[in-house]
C-alpha positions in Angstrom: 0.0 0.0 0.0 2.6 2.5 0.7 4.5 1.2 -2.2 1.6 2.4 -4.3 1.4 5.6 -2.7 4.7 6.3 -3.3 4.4 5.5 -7.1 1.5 7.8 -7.5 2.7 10.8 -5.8 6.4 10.7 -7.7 3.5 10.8 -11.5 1.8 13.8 -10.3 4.8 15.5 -10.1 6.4 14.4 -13.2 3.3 15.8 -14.7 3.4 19.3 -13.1 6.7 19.5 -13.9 6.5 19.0 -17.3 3.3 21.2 -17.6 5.0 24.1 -15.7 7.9 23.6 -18.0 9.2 26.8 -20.1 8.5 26.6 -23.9 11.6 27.9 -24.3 12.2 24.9 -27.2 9.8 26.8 -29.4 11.1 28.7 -32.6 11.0 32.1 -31.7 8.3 34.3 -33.6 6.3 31.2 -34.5 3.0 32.6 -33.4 3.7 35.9 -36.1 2.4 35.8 -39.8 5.5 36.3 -42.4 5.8 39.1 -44.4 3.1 39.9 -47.2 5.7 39.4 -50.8 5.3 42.3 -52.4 6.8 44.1 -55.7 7.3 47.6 -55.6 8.3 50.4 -58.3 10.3 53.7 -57.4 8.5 56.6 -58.2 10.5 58.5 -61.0 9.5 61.5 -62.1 10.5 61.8 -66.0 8.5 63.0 -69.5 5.6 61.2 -69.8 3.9 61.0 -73.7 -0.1 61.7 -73.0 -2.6 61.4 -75.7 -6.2 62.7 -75.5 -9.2 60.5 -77.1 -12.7 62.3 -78.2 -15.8 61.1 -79.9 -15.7 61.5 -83.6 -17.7 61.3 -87.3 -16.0 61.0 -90.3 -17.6 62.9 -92.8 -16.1 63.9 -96.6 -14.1 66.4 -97.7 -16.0 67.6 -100.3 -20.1 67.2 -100.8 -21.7 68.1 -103.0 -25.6 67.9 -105.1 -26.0 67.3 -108.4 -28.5 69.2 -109.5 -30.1 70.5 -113.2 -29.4 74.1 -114.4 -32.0 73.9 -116.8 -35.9 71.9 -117.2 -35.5 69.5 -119.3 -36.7 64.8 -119.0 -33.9 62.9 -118.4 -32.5 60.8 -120.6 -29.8 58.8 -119.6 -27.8 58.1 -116.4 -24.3 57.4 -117.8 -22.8 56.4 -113.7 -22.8 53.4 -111.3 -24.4 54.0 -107.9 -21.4 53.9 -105.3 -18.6 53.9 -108.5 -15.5 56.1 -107.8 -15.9 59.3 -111.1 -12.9 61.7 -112.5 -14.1 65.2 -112.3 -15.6 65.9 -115.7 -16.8 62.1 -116.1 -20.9 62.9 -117.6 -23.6 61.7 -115.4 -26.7 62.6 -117.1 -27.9 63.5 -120.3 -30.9 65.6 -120.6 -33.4 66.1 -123.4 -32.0 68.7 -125.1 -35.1 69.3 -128.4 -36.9 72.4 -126.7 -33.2 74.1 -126.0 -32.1 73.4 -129.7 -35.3 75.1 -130.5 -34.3 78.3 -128.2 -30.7 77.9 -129.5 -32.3 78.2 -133.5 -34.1 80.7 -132.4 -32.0 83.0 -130.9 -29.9 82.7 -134.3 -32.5 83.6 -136.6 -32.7 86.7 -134.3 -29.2 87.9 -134.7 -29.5 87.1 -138.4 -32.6 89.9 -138.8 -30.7 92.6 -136.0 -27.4 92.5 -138.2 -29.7 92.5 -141.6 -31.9 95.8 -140.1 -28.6 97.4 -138.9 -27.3 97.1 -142.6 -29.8 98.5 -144.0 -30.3 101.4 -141.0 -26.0 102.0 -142.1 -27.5 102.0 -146.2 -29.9 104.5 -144.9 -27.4 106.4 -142.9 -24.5 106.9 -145.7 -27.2 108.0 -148.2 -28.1 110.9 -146.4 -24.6 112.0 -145.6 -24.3 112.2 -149.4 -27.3 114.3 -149.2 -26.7 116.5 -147.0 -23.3 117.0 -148.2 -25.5 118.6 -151.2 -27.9 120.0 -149.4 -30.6 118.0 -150.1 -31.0 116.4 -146.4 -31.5 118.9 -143.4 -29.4 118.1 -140.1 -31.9 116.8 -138.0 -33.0 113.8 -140.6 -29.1 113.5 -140.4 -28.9 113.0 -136.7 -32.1 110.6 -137.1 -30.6 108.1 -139.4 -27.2 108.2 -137.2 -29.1 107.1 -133.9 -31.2 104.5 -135.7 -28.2 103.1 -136.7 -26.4 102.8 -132.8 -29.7 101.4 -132.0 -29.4 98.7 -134.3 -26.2 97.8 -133.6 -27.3 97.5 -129.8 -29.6 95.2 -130.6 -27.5 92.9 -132.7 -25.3 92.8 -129.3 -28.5 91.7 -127.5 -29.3 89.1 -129.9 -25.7 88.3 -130.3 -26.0 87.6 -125.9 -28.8 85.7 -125.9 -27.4 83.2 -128.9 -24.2 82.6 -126.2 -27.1 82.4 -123.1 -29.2 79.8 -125.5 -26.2 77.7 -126.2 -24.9 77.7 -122.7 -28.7 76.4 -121.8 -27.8 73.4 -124.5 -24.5 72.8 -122.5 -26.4 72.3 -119.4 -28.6 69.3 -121.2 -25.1 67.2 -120.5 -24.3 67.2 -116.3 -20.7 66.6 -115.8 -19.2 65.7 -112.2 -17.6 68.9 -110.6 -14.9 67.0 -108.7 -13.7 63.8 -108.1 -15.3 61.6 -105.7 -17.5 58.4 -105.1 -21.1 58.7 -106.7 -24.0 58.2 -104.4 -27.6 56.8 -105.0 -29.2 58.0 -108.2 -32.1 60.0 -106.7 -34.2 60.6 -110.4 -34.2 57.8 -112.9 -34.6 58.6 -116.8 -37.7 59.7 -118.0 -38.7 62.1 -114.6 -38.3 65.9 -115.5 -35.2 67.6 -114.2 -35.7 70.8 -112.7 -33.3 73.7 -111.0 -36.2 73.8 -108.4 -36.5 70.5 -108.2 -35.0 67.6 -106.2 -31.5 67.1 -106.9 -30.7 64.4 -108.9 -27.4 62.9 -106.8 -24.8 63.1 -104.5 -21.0 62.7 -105.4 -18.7 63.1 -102.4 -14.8 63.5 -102.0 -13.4 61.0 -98.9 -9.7 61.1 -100.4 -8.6 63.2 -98.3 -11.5 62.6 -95.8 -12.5 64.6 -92.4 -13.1 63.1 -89.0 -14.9 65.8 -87.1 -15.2 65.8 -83.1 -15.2 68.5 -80.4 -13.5 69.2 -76.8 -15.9 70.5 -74.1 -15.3 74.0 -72.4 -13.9 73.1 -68.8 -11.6 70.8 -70.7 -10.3 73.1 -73.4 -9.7 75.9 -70.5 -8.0 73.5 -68.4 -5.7 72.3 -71.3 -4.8 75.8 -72.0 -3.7 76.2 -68.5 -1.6 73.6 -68.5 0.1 74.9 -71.5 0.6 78.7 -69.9 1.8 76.8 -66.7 4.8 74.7 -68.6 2.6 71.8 -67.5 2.1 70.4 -70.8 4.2 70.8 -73.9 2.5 70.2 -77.3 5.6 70.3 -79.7 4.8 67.7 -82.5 0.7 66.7 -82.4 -0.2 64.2 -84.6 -4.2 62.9 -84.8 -4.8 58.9 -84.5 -7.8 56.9 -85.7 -9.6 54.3 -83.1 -12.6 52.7 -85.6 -15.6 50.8 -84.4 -14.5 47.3 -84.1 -11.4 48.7 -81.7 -8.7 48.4 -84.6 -6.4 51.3 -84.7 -5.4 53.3 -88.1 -2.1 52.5 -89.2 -1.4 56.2 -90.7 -1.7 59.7 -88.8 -3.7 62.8 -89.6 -3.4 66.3 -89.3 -5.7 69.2 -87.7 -7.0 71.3 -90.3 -9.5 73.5 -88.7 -10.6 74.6 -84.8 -13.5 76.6 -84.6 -12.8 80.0 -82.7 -16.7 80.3 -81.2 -18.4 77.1 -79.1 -21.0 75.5 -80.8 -24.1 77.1 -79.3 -26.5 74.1 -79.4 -23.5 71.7 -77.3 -21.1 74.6 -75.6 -18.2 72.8 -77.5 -15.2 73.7 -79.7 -15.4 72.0 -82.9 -12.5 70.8 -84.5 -11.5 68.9 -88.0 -8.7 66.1 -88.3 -8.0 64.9 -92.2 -6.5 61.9 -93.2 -5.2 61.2 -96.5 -7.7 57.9 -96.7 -6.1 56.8 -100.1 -7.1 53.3 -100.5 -10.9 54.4 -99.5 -11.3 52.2 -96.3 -12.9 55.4 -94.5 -16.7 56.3 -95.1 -18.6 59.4 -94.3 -20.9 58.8 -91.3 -18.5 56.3 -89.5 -18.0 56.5 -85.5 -14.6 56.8 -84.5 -12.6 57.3 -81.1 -10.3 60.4 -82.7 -6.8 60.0 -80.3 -4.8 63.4 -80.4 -0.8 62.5 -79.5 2.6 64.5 -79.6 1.5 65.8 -75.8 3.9 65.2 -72.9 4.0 65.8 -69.4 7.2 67.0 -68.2 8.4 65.6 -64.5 5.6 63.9 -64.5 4.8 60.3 -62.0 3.1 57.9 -63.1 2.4 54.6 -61.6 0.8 51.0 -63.3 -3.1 51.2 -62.9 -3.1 48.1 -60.5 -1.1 50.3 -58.3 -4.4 52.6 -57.8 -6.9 51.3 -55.6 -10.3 52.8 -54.9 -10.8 53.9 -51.0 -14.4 54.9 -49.0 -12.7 59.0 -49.3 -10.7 58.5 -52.4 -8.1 56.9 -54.5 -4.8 55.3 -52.9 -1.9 53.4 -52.9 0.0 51.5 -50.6 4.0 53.0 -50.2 6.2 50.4 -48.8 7.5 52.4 -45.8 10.5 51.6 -43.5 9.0 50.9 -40.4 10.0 50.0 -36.4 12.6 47.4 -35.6 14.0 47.8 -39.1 10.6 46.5 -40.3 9.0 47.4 -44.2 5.4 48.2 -43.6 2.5 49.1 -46.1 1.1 52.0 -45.7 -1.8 53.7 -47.8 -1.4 57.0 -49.2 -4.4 59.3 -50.7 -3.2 60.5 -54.3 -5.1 63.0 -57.1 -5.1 61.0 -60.0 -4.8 63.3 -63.7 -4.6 61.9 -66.9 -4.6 58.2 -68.2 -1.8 57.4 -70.3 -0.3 54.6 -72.2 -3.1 52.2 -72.3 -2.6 50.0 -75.5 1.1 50.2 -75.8 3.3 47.1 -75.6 4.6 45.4 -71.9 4.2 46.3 -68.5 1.9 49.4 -69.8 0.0 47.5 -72.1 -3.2 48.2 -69.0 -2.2 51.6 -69.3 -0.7 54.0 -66.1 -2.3 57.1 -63.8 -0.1 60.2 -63.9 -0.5 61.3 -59.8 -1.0 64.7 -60.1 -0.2 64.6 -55.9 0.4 62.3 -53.0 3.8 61.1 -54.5 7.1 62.5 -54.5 10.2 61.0 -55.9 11.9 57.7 -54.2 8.4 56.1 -52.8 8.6 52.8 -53.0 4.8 52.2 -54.8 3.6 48.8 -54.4 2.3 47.5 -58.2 1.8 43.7 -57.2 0.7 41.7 -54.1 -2.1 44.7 -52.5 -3.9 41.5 -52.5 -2.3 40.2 -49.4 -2.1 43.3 -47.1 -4.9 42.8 -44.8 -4.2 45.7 -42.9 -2.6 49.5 -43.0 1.1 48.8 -41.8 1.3 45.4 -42.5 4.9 44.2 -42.3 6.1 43.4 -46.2 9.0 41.9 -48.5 9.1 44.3 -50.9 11.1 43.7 -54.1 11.6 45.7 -57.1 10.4 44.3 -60.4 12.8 41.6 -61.9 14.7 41.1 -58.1 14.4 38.9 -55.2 12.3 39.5 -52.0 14.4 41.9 -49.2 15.8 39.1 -47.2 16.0 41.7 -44.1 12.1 42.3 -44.1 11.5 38.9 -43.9 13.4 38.1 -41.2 12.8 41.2 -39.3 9.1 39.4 -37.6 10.9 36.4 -35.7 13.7 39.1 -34.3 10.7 40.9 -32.3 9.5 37.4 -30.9 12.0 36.5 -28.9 12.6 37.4 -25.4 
């Protein structure tokens, strides 16, 4: 019995002792979370190309009616709806019997003026003779003289209205004023062509061709303060084409006209880009996103649009900061974002970047990758610029502060 005793009392304190033992075995820092790995991008300012994109319509060149300059039926349509046509090329042929008439007409006309004004000249030489003699007083003289200028100013009438009949026959054949691509024939043969009539066609010029669009007040003042303040530099501007289906132009244009007044219906400046559009793959009426370029930003930052997150007061992004104990934290930092550049260019700003108009200066370390795992303002992190290892020093930093 006291054997057992014995046994049971040396246990229990084999079992306190090695409950009240230290855990002094334990790696220290065990119980802390490592580092968040993180890659980070030094904030550099430098010149930064900026482009500016606006809603645009092409439209052509050159438009124009084709319309009659005399009545007459038509007789033949000598195009193709939609064909390309030389200037000069004949469209339409009219009926041209009632202005032959008119044209016949007027030159049986002259014929009688010049025959009456011979014999009013006859008449006028005889009676110089006369009166040479005596024969003739002065006055019948002075008679004779002025019916003579009279005929001769109405041969010149006749003579002008001969030319103004045969110009009417010229208008009987419509020629194209300029070169372009024929639209739909809007009178077929037979219907009577009139100057105050419907026009007949269209024929439009789209080589070159325009692409019109427009740039709202506030942002057309605030441009031009940029440019007063040295913020922006505009030395060689060049015009880019974004069509419908997202494909991009492969040749530039050139701005040919800004309008000096705002549009009064819109508030907005209108403005015209032309592109030469020589193999004809622009049409008038097409949508486009018009991309002005040749715009830079001088000591300008700007960090990759992942970098930006979206905050309940703002937009932010997390600075890897040096922190206690020789530590890296992540801290969140407010920025004013500006203008959106290089979307659509080739690697790491093929998603495009936010110039930070303020909340950066030069030398923060911006965190670009990994904001996924920071659970927490000032959450210890291995930050690493792109293309190098993690800090070894952040990571390690944690199990340091552990132990006793």
């Amino acid at each position: 019995m006291n054997r057992l005793a014995t046994l049971l009392a040396i246990t229990l304190v084999a079992l306190l002792a090695a409950c009240g033992k230290p855990d002094d075995a334990a790696p220290a820092g065990a119980g802390a979370p490592p580092p968040a790995a993180v890659t980070v991008e030094v904030a550099t300012p430098a010149s930064v190309p900026i482009s500016f994109e606006y809603v645009g319509r092409l439209e052509a060149s050159r438009e124009v009616e084709i319309r009659p300059r005399v009545s007459a039926l038509i007789e033949r349509r000598h195009f193709e709806e939609g064909a390309p046509i030389k200037a000069g090329a004949l469209l339409y042929t009219l009926d041209g019997a009632s202005l032959d008439a008119q044209v016949r007409a007027a030159q049986a006309e002259v014929v009688n003026r010049r025959a009456l004004l011979k014999e009013a000249q006859v008449e006028h030489g005889r009676n110089q003779t006369l009166a040479a003699q005596g024969f003739v007083s002065r006055r019948a003289l002075d008679a004779t003289e002025a019916a003579q200028d009279v005929m001769k100013a109405e041969v010149s009438a006749a003579e002008a209205r001969l030319a103004d009949a045969r110009i009417s026959r010229g208008y009987a054949t419509i020629r194209a004023p300029i070169s372009g691509v024929m639209g739909r024939a809007l009178q077929v043969e037979g219907a009577l062509a009139s100057p105050s009539g419907p026009a007949l066609a269209t024929l439009a010029q789209i080589t070159p061709i325009y692409a019109r669009f427009s740039i709202g007040e506030d942002a057309r003042l605030a441009l031009e303060k940029q440019i007063r303040a040295g913020e922006l530099q505009t030395d060689q501007q060049k015009i880019g084409l974004v069509l419908a289906d997202g494909s991009r132009l492969d040749t530039t244009g050139t701005l040919n006209f800004s309008d000096y007044k705002a549009n009064p219906e819109t508030g907005a400046f209108d403005l015209r880009a032309e592109f030469a559009n020589a193999d004809g793959r622009l049409k008038p009426g097409q949508f486009v996103r018009v991309i002005v370029e040749g715009g830079t930003l001088p000591d300008a930052i700007a960090v990759p649009q992942v970098a930006v997150q979206d905050g309940p007061t703002g937009k932010f992004v997390y600075v890897a900061t040096p922190g206690e104990n020789g530590m890296t934290v992540a801290l969140p930092r407010p920025v004013v974002v500006g203008a959106w550049v290089g979307a659509g260019d080739a690697g790491k700003d093929a998603k495009g970047r936010w110039v930070i108009e303020s909340g950066l200066a030069a030398g923060d370390r911006v965190i670009v990758d990994g904001m996924a795992r920071i659970f927490f303002p000032g959450m210890p992190v291995a930050a690493s610029e792109a293309g190098q290892a993690a800090t070894p020093t952040a990571a390690a930093a944690p199990s340091a502060v552990a132990q006793p």
